[in-house]
C-alpha positions in Angstrom: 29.7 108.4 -131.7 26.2 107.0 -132.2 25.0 105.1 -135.0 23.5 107.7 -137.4 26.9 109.3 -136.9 28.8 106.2 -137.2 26.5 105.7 -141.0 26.5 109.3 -142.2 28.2 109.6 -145.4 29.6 113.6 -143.9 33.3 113.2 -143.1 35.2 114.9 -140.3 34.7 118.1 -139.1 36.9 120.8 -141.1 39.9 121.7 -139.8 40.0 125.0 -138.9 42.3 127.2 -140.2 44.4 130.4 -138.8 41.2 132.7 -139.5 38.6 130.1 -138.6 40.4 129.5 -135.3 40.7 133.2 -134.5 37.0 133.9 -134.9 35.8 130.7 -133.2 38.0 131.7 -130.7 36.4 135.4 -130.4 32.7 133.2 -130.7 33.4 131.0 -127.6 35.1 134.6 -125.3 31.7 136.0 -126.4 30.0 132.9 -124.6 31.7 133.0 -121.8 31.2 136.9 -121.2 27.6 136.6 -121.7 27.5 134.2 -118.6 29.4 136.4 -116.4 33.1 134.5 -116.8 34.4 138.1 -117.0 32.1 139.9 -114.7 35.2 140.0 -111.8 36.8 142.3 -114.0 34.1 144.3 -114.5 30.2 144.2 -113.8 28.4 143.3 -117.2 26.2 146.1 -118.4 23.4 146.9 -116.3 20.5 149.9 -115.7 22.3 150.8 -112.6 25.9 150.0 -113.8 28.5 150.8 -116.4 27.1 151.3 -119.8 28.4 149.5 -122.6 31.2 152.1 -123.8 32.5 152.1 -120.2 32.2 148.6 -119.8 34.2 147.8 -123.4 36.8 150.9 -122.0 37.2 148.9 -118.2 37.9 145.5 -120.0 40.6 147.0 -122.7 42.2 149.0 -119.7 42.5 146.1 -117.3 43.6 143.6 -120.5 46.2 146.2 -121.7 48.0 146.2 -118.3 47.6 142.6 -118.2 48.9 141.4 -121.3 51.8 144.2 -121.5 50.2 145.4 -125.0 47.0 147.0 -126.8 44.5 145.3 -126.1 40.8 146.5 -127.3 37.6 144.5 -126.4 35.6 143.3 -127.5 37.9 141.6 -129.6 37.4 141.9 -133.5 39.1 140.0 -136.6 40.2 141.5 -139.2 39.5 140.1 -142.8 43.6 139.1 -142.6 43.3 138.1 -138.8 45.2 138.9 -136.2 49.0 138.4 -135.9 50.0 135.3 -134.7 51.7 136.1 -131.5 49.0 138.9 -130.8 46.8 136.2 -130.8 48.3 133.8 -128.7 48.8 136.4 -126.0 44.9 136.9 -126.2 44.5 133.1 -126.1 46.6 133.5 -122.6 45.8 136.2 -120.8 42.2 135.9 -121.1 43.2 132.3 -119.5 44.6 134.4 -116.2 41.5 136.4 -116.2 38.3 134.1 -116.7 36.3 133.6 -113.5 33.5 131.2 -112.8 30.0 132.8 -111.7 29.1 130.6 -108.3 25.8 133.0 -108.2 23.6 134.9 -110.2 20.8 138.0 -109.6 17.8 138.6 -112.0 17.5 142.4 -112.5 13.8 142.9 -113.3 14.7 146.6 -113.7 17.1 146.1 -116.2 16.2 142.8 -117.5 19.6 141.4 -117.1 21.6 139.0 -115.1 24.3 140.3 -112.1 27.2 137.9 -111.0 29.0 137.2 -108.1 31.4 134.8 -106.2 33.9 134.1 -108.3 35.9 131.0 -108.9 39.2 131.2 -111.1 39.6 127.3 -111.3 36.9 126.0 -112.2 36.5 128.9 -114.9 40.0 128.4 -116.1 39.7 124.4 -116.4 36.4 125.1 -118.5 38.1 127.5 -120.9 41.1 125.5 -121.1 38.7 122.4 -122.4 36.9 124.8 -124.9 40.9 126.4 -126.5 41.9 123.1 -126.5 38.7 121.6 -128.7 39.3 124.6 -130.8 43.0 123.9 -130.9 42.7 120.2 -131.5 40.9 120.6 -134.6 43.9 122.4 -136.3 47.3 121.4 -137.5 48.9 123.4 -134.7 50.9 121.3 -132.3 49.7 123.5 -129.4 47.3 123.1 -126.7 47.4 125.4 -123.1 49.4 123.5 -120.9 47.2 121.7 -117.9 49.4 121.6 -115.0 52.4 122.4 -113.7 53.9 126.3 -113.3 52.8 126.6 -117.2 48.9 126.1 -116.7 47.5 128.0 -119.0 50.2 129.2 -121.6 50.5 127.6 -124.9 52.7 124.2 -124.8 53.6 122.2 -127.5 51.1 118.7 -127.5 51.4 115.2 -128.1 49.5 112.1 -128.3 47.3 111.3 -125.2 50.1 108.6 -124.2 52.6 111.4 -123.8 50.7 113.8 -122.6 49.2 111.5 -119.9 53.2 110.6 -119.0 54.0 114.3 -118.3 50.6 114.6 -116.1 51.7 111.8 -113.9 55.4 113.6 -114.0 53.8 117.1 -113.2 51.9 115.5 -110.4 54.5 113.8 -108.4 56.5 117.4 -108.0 55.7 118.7 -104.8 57.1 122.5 -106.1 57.0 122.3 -109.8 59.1 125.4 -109.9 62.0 124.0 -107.9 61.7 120.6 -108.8 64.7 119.5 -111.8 62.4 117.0 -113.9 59.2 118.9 -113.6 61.3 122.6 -114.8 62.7 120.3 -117.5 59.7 119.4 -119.0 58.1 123.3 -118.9 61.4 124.1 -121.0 61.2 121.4 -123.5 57.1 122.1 -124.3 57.5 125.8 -124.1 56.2 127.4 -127.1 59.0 129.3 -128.1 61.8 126.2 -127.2 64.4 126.4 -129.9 67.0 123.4 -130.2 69.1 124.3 -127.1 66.2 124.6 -125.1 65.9 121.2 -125.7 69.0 120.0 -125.1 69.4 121.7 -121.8 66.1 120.2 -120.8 67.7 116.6 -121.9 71.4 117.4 -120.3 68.6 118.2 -117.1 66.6 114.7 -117.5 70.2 113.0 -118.0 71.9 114.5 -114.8 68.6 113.4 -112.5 69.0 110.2 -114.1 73.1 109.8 -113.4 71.6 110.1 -109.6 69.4 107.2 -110.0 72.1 105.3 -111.9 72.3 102.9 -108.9 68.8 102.3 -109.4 68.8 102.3 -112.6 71.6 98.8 -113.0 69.1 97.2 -110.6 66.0 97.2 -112.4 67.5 97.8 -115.7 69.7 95.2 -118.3 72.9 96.4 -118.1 73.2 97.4 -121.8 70.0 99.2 -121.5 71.7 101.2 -118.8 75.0 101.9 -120.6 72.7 103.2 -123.3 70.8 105.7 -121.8 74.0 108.0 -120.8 76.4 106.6 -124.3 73.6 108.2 -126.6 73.6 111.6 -124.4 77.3 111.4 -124.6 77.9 110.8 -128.2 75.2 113.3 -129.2 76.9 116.2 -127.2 74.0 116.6 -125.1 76.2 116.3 -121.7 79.4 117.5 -122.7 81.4 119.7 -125.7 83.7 117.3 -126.5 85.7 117.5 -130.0 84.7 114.0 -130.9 80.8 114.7 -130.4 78.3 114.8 -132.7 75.7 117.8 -132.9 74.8 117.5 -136.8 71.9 115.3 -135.9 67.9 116.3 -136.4 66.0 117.7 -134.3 63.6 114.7 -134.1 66.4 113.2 -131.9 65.8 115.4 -129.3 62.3 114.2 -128.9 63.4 110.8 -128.5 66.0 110.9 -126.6 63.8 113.2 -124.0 60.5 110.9 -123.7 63.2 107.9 -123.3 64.7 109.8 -120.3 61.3 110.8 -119.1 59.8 107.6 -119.3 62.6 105.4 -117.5 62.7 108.2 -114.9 58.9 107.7 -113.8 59.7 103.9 -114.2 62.6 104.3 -111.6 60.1 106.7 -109.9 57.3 104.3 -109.5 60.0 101.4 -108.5 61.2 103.7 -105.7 57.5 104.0 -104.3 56.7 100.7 -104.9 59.7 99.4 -102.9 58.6 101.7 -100.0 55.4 100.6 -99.6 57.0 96.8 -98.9 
């Protein structure tokens, strides 16, 4: 932020609310379609292609089948906006189906633009960035997940510190899908993760952990160890036992997860370290 910002007596940018975020959602898929993002699906309108109506007809036909719903496009708000989880779906499937233009035609004829050579990636990191910006300047916890088997579908966020910890997590898993830690943390972000979702994703982070325990005593206090797998035990996160606790708020979960995560990439890192020697 550059001096005349820094001095300006404006505050922050509004936050956007459940109708502003809809519509500058439905303003940025607009962008993206007039630059061709969408063009893979189906050709934008041209002199010698489909017309608009058989354009708009293509797109809700292949976004219906996609998104296991109606679907019409180009997508409109109503005065009340859309409901909530109709919306998310949008936010996602249109993640799936966004395609970078590598090259571009000028159509004198027409007086329009044709696209080809598509790249999904680069496309989908781009819109990714711009949901997220949208996202960010709400009160919603969510953001679409950047790596790992999730990419793309809307994850629960955290601070940078956090997020940058499950990156580094994500990116050690050879196959996210198989691996224990990284299909751990997928269930514990997931949207829809109630409380037991959570604690199966911590009983998951504690049983990788009781494999490193070794590990763990070596680089670890010893009461620091003990700790780690006495909390999990009291808190009936490992076991059902009578004289368990599970009365306890939900803001326990969180912490008791990043501790696990955490002192798993530290025992990680250790392992690798100790390698390279």
């Amino acid at each position: 932020m550059y001096w005349r910002e820094r001095m300006t007596l404006a505050g922050p940018e509004p936050a956007l609310t459940g109708l502003s975020l809809q519509t500058e959602w439905v303003r940025c898929v607009k962008e993206f379609d007039e630059a061709g993002y969408f063009d893979r699906i189906c050709p934008s309108v041209c002199a010698d292609g489909p017309s608009r109506q058989e354009r708009d007809e293509e797109m809700s036909r292949y976004l219906t089948r996609n998104a296991h719903m109606p679907v019409t496009w180009p997508f409109a708000i109503p005065t009340e906006g859309l409901p909530v989880d109709d919306f998310y779906t949008y936010v996602e499937v249109l993640h799936d189906c966004i395609c970078r233009p590598r090259q571009r035609m000028f159509h004198s004829y027409g007086d329009d633009w044709h696209y080809d050579d598509f790249a999904p990636e680069p496309g989908q990191a781009l819109y990714r960035w711009k949901v997220n910006e949208l996202f960010a300047r709400t009160t919603l916890d969510l953001r679409l997940a950047e790596d790992g088997d999730d990419i793309g579908l809307l994850v629960h966020a955290t601070d940078k510190a956090r997020s940058d910890l499950t990156h580094r997590i994500l990116a050690a898993a050879s196959d996210p899908s198989r691996d224990p830690v990284a299909r751990a943390v997928m269930q514990f972000r997931a949207r829809g993760a109630n409380r037991q979702d959570k604690k199966d994703a911590c009983r998951a982070l504690a049983h990788e952990l009781e494999s490193m325990r070794g590990q763990v005593k070596m680089h670890l206090l010893s009461r620091d160890e003990g700790m780690l797998f006495e909390t999990a035990n009291k808190f009936a996160i490992r076991h059902n036992r009578a004289d368990q606790h599970d009365d306890y708020a939900d803001e326990y979960l969180d912490w008791l997860y990043w501790t696990y995560l955490s002192t798993i990439e530290l025992m990680q890192t250790l392992a690798r370290r100790n390698t390279l020697e």
